[in-house]
N, C-alpha and C positions, 0 to 999 in steps of 0.2 A: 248406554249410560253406565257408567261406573259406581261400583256400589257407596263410597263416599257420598256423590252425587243426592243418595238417598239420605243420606246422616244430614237433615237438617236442621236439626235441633244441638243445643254444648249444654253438659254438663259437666258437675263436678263431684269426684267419689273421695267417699272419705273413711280412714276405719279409726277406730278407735281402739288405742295399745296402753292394759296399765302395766304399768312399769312393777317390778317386785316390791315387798314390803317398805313402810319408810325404816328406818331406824328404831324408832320407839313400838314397831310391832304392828300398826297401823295398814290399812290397805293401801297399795300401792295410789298413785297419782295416773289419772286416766291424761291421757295426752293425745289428740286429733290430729292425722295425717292427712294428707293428699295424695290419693293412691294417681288419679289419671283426671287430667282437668282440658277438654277439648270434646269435637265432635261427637254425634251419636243419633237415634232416631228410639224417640218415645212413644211406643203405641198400647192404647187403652187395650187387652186379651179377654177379661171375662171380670165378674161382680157376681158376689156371692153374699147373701144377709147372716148372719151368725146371731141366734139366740140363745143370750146364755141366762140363765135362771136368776142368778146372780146382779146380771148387769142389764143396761138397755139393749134395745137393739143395735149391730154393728156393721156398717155397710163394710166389706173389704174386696177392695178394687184389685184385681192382677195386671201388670203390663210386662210387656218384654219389651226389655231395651237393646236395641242393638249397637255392638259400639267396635272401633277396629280391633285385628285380633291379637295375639303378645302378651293382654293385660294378665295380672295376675289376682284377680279377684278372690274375696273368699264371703263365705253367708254372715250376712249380717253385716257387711259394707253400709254406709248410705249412701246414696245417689242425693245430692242438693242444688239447688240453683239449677234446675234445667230451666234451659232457655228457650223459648217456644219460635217458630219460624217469622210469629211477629213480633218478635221482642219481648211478649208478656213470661216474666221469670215464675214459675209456679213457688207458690212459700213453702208446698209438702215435699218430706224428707219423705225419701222409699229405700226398701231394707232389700238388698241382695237375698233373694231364697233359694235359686241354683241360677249354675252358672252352664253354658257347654259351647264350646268352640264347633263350629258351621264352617263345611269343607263344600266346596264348589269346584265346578270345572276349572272355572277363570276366576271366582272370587273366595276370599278367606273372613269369618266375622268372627267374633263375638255376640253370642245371644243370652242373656241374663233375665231372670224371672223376677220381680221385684213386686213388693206386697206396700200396701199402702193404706192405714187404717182408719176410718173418720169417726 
């Protein structure tokens, strides 16, 4: 079976680029790209509860997404619209936390760490 084969799931990466000052001194205007929009494979890694003193409790979900390799990803991408093997699209935005290219005998991936905060 061919590692595609496993990529059942599409989604779409996106980063955000602000652009330099405006003119009047102003902060730049943030502007959303489409870094890579196709195949990939989303699997839940680990869940960890976070108390902070401050705030309520916060559940924070880890998954690695696996996706083909070439891409040029960097932290703090978001991954949105992944699309589930039964068509249910998830509404949650997940944040690129590291990224590392997977070398095989016969296969080449992409494997990214992405965080997701409820």
């Amino acid at each position: 079976m061919s590692l595609e084969a496993h990529m059942i799931h599409y989604c779409k990466i996106e980063r955000t680029i602000v652009e330099d000052e405006n003119p009047l001194g102003g902060p730049g205007t943030p502007t959303v790209v489409t870094v890579y929009e196709g195949i990939c494979r989303l699997v839940e890694k680990a869940q960890r509860v976070k108390n902070d003193e401050t705030a309520a409790w916060e559940v924070i979900t880890v998954y690695k997404l696996m996706l083909p390799p070439g891409l040029m990803l960097q932290d703090r991408d978001k991954v949105v619209n992944v699309t589930l093997e039964d068509g249910k699209v998830l509404e949650n935005s997940f944040s690129v936390t590291q990224r590392m290219t997977r070398r095989g005998l016969t296969a080449k991936f992409m494997s990214v760490d992405l965080e997701k905060v409820l």
